[in-house]
Backbone as a ProteinNet text record, in pm:
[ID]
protein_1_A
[PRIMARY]
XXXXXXXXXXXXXXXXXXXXXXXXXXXXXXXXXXXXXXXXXXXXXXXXXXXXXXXXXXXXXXXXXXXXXXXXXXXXXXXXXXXXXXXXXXXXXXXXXXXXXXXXXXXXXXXXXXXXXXXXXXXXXXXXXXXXXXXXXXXXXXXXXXXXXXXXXXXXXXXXXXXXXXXXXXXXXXXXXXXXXXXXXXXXXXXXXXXXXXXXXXX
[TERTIARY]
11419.2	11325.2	11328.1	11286.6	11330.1	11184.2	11125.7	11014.3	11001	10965.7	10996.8	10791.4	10836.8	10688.4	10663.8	10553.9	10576.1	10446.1	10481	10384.8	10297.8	10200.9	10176.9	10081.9	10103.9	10054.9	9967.8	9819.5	9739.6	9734.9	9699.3	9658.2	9720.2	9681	9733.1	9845.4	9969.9	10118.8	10080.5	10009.6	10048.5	9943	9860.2	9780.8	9771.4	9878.5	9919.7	9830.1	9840.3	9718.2	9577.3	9536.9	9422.5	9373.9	9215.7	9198	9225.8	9187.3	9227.3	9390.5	9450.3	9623.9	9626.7	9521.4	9566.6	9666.3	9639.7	9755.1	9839	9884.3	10062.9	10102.9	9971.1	9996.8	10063.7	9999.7	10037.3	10182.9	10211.5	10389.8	10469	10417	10528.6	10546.6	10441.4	10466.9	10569.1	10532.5	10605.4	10761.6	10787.2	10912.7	11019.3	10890.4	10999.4	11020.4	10934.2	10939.3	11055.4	11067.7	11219.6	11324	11302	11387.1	11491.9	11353.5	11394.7	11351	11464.5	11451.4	11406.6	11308.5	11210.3	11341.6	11314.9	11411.4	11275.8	11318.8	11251.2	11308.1	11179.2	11235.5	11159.5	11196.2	11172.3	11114.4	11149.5	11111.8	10926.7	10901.7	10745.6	10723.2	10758.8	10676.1	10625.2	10764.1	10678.1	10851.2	10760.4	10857.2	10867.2	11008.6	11037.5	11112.7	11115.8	11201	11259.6	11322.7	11363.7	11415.4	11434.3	11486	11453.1	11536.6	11494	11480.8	11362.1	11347.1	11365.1	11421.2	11360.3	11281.5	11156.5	11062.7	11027.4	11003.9	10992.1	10867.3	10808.9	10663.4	10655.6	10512.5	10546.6	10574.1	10647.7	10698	10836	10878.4	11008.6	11143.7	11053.8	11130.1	11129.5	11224.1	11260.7	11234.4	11182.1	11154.8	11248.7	11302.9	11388.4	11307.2	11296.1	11110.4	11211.2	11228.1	11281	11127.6	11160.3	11031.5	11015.5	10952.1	10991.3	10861	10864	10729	10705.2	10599	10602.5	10454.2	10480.1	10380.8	10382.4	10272.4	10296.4	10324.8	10341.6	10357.2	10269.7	10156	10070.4	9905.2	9795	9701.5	9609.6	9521.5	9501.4	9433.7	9382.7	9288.4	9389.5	9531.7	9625.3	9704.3	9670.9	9805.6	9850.1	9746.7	9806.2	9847.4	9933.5	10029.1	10212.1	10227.1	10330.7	10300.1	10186	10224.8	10235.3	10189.2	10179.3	10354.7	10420.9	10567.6	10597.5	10646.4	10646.8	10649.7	10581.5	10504.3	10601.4	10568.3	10640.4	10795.2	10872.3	10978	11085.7	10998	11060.2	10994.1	10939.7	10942.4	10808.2	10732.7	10655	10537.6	10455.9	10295.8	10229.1	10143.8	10051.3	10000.7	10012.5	9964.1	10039.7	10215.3	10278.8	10293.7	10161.7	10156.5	10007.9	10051.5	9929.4	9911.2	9768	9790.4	9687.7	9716.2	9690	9566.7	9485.9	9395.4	9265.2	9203.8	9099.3	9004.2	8876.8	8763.1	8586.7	8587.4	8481.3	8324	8353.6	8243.6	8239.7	8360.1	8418	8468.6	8385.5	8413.1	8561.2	8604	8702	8828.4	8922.6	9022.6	8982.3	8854.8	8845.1	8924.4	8999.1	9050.9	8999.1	9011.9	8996.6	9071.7	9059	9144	9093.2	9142.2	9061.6	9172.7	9169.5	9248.8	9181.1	9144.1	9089.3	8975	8871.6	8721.9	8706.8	8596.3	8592.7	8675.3	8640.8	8725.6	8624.5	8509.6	8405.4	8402.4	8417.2	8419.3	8522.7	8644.1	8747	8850.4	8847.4	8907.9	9047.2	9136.4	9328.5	9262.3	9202.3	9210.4	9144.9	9074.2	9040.9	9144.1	9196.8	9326.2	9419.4	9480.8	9559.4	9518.1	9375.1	9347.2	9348.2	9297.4	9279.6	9433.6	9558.5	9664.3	9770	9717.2	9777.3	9690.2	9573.4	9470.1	9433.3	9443.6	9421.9	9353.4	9276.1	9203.1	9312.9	9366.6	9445.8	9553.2	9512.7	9588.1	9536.1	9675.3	9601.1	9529.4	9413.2	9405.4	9368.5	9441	9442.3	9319.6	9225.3	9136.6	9099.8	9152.5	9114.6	9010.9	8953.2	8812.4	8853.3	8807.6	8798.4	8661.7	8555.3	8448.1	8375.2	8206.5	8187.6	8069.5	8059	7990.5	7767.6	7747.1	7590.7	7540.2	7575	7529.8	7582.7	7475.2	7500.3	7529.1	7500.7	7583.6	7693.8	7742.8	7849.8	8013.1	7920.8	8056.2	8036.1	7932.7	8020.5	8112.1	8065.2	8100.8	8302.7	8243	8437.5	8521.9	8454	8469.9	8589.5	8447.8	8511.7	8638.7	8587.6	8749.2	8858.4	8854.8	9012.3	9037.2	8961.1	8950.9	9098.1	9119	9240.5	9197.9	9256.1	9211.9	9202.8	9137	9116.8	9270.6	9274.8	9346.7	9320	9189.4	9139.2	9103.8	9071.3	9083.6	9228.6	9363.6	9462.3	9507.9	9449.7	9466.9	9430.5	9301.8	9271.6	9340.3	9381.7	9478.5	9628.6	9662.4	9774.2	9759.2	9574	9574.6	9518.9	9437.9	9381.8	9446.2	9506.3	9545.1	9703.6	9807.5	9930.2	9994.4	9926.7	9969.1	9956.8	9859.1	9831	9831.6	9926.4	9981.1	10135	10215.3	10353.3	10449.7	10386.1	10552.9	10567.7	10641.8	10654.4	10565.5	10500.8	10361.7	10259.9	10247.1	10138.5	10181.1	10359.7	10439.9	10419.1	10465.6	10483.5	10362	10260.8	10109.9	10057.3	10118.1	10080.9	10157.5	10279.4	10377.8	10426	10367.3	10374	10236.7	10133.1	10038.4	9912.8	9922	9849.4	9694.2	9757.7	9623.5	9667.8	9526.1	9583.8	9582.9	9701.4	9729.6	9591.8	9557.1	9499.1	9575.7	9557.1	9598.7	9565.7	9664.2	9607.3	9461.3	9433.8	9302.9	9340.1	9296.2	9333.8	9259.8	9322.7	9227	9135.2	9017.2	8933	8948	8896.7	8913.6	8833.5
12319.7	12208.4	12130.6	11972.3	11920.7	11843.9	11827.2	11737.3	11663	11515.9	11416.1	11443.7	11413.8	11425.8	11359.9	11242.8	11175.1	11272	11239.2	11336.2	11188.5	11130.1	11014.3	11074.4	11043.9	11090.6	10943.7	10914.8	10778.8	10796.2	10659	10636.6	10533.3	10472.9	10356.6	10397.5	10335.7	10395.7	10383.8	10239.7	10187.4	10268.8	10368	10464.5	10600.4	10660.4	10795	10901.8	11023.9	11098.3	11057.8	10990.2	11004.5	11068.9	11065.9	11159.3	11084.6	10958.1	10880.1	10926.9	10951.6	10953.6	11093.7	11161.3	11299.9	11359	11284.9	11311.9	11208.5	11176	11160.8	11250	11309.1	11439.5	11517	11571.8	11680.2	11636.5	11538.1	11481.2	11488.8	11444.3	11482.2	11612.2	11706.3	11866.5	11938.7	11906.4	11863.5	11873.4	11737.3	11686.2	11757.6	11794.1	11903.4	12046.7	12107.6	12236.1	12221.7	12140.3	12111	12069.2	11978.1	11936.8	11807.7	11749	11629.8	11479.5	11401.5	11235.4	11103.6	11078.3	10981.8	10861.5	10809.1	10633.4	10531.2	10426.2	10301.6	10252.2	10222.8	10188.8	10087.1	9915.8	9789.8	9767.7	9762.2	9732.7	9789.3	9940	9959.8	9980.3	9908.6	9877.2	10083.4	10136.8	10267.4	10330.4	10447.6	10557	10671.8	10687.4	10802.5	10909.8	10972.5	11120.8	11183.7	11248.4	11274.7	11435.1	11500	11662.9	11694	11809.1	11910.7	12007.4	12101.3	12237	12308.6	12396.8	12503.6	12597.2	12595.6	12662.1	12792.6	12877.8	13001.5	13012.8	13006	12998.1	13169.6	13208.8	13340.3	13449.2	13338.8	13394.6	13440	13395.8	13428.7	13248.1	13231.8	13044.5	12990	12890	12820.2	12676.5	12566.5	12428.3	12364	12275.6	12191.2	12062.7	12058.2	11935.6	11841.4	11716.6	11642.4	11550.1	11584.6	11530.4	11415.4	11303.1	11197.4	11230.8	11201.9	11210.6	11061.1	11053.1	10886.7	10809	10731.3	10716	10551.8	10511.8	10383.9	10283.3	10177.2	10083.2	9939.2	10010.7	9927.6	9966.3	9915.8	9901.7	10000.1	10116.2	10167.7	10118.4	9970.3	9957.7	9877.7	9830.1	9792.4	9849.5	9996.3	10098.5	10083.9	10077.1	10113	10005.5	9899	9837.3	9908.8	9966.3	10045.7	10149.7	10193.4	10316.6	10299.2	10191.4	10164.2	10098.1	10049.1	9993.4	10149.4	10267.8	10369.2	10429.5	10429.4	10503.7	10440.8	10297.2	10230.4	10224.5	10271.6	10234.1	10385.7	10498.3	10639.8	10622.2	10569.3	10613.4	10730.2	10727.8	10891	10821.4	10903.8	10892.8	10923	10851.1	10877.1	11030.9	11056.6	11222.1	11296.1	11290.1	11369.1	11325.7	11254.3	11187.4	11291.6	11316	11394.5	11306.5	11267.3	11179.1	11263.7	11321	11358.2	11244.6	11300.2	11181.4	11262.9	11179.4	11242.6	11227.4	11308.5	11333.6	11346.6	11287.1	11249.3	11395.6	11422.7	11463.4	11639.4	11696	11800.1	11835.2	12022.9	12046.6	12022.1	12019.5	12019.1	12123.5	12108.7	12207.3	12232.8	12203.7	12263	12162.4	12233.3	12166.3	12196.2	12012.3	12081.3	11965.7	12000.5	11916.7	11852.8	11745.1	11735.9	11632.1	11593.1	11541.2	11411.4	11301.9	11181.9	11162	11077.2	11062.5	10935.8	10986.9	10847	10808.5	10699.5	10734.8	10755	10817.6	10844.6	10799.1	10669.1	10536.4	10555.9	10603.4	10592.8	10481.6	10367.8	10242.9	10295.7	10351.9	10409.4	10420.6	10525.2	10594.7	10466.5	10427.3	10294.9	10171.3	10191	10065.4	10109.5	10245	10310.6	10333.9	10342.6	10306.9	10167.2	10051.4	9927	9882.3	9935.1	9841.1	9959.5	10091.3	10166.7	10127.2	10113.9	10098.9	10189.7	10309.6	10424.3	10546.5	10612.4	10709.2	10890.8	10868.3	11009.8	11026.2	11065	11145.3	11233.7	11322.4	11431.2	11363.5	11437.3	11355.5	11522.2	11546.7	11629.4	11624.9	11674.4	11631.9	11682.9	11660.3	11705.9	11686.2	11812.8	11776.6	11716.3	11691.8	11581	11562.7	11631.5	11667.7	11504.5	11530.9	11336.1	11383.8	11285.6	11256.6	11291.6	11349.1	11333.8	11232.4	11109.9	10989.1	10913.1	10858.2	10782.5	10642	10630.9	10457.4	10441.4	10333	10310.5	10269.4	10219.8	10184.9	10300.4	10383.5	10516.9	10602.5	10607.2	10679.6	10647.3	10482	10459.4	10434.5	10451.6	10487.7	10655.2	10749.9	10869.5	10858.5	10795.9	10839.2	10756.7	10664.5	10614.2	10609.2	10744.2	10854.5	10902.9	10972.1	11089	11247.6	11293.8	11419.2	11482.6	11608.1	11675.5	11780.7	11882.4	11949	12023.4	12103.5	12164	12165.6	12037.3	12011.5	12004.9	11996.8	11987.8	12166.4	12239	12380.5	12436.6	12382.5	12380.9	12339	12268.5	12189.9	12268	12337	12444.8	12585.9	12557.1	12725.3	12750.1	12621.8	12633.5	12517.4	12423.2	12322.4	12352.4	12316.9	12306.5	12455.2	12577.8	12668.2	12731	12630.3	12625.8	12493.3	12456.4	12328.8	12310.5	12334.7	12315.7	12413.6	12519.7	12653.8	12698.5	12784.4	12771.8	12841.8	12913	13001.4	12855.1	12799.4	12682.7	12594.9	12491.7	12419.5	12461.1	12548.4	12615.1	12605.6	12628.9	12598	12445.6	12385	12225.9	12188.8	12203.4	12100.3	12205.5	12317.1	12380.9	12390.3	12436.9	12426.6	12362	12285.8	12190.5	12233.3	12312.4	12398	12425.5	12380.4	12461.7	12626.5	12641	12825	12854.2	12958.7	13105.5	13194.2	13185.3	13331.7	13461.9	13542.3	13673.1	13724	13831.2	13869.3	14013.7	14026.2	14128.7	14280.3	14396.1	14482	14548.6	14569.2	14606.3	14758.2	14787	14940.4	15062.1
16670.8	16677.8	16546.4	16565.5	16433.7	16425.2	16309.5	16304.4	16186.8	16191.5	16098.4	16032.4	15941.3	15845.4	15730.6	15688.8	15572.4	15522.3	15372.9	15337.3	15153.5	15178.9	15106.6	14976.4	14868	14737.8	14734.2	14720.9	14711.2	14560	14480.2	14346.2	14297.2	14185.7	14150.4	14059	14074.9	14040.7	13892	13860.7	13716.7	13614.6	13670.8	13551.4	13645.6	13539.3	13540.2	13517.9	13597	13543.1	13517.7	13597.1	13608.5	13729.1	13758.6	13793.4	13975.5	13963	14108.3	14151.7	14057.7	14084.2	14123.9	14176	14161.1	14315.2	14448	14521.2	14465.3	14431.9	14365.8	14309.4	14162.6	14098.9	14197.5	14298.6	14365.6	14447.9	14493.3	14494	14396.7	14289	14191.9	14181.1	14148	14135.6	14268	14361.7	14484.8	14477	14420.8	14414.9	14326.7	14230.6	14113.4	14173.3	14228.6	14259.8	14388.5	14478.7	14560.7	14483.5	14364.1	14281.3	14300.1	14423.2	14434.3	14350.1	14392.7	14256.7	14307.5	14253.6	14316.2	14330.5	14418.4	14367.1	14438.5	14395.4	14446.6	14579.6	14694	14793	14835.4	14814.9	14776.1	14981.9	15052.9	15166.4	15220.1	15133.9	15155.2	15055.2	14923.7	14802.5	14739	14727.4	14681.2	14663	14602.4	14553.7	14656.9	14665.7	14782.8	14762.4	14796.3	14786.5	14964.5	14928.5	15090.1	15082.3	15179.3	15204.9	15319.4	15328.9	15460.3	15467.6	15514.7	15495.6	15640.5	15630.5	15733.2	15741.5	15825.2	15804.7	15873.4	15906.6	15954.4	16006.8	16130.8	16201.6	16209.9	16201.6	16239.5	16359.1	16438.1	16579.9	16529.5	16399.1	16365.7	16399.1	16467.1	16563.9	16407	16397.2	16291.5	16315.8	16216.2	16244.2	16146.8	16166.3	16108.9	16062.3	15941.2	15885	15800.6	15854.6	15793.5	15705.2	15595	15505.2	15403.7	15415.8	15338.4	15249	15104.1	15000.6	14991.6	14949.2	14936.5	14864.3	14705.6	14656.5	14633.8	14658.3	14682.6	14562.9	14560.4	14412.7	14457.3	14526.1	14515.2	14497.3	14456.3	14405.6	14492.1	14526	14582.9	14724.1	14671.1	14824.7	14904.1	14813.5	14950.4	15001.6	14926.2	14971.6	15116.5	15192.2	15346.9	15370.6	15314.6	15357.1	15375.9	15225	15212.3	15318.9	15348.1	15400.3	15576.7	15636.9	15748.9	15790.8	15672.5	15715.1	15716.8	15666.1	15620.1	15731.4	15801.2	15936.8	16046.1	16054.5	16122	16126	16038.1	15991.9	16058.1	16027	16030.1	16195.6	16253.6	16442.4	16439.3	16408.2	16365.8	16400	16486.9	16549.8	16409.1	16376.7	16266.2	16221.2	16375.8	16357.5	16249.9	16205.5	16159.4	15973.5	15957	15825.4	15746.5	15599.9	15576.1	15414.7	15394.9	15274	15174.5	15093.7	14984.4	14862.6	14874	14797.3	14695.5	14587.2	14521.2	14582.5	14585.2	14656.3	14565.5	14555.2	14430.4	14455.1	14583.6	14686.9	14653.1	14590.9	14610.4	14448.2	14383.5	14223.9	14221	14122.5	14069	14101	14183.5	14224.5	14332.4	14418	14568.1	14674	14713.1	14808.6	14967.6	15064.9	15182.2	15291.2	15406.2	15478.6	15601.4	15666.1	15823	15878	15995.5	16062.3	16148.6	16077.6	16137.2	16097.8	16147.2	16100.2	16006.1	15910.8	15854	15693.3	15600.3	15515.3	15423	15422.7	15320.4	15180.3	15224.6	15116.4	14934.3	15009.4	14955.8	15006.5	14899.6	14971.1	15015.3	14891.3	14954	15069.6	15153.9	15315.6	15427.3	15351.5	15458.4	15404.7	15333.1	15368.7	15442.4	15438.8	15543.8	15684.2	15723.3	15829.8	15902.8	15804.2	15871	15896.2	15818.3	15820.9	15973.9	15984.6	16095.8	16221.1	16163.8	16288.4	16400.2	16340.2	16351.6	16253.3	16318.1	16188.3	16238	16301.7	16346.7	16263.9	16149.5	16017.1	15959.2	15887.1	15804.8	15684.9	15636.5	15468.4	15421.1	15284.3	15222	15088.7	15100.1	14969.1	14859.5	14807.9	14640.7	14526.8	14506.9	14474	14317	14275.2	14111.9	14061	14099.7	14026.8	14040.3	13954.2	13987.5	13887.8	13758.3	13658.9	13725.8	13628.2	13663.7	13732.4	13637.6	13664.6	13780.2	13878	13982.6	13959.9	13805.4	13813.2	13853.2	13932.1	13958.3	13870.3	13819.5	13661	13611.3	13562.2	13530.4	13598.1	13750.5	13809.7	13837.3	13813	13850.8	13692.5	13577.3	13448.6	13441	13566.8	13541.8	13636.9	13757.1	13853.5	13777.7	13721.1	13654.8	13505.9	13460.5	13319.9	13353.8	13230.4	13252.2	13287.2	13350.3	13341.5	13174	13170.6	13027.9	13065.1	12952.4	12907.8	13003.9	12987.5	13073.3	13214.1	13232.5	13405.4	13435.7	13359	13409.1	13491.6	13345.5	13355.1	13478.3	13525.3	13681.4	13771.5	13777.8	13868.7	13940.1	13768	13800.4	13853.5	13807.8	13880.4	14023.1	14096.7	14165	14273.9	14255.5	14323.1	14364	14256.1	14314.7	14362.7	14312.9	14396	14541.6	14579.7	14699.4	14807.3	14762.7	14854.1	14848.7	14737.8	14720.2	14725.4	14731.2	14753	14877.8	14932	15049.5	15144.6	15155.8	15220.4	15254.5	15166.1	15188.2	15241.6	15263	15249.5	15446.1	15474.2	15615	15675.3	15628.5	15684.9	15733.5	15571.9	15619.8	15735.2	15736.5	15799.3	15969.2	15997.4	16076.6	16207.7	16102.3	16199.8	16124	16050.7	16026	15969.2	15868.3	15810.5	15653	15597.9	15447.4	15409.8	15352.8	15325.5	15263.8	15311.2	15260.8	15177.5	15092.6	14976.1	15077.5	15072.7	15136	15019.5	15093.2	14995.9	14989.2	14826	14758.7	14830.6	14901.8	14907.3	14867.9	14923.6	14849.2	14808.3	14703.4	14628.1	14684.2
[MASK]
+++++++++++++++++++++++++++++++++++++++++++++++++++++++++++++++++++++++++++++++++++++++++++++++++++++++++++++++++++++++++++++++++++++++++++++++++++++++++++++++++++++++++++++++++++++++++++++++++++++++++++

């Protein structure tokens, strides 16, 4: 069996590391741990990577995942332009798209996932909806913590901050090991769930 899958990193290309850029973060970590090379791909305005894995379901059956990464090179609330040619371009029902994004709502390193709904006033996910015109996608969410303060200029002060030293340290211990190697990799793109760490027995 063969299955085509884009997999979209949201954030604004032109400020790195911050904490809005953090699904791209998790594409790039991505891209290195396959050890694949971003190039520019001028027709949906973004950076792409490409490979193929075979995946192992645990019936023992094998999937053939042809996987495109893909971060856009445009501004976050027009992203879903790139990503809707993107969609359009590879033949693929929206369903087989999972977009990776920061989550203001959620501590720092918690990750969680859902498949459609609303875009809980994250402009990237509602520009990718208005330009697919569809809400039937994965969105992958990444918590990024959210300042005391309910002002709004602080609050968007903190989301397009850099991450700290220390929130990065999180990131490696709690985030990319559980989305990018292959136990988690097989979960997303198989049955459409984020990995579980087995749990340690009890003594």
């Amino acid at each position: 069996m063969t299955l085509k899958l884009l997999f979209v990193g949201l954030g604004n290309y032109t400020h790195p590391n911050t904490r809005h850029n953090v699904g791209m973060m998790v594409l790039d970590v991505l891209a290195k741990q396959l050890e694949l090379v971003w190039t520019q791909h001028k027709p949906w305005k973004a950076m792409v990577a490409h490979t193929t894995l075979d995946l192992v379901a645990k019936d023992e059956s094998v999937t053939h995942i042809q996987l495109t990464l893909l971060k856009p090179r445009l501004l976050m609330n027009v992203s879903g332009t790139s990503v809707a040619k993107a969609v359009n371009d590879m033949s693929i029902p929206s369903s087989q798209m999972f977009v990776f994004h920061d989550d203001l709502q959620r501590p720092l390193g918690k990750l969680s996932m859902k498949m459609g709904g609303s875009a809980n006033g994250h402009n990237g996910i509602k520009s990718v909806m208005q330009k697919l015109g569809t809400e039937e996608f994965y969105r992958v969410r990444i918590g990024i913590g959210r300042p005391a303060t309910r002002d709004p200029d602080q609050v968007a002060d903190y989301v397009l901050g850099k991450f700290t030293d220390q929130e990065h340290a999180e990131l490696d211990k709690s985030v990319y090991p559980l989305l990018v190697q292959q136990d988690p990799l097989a979960s997303l793109c198989l049955r459409g769930q984020l990995w579980q760490p087995p749990q340690a027995p009890k003594p």
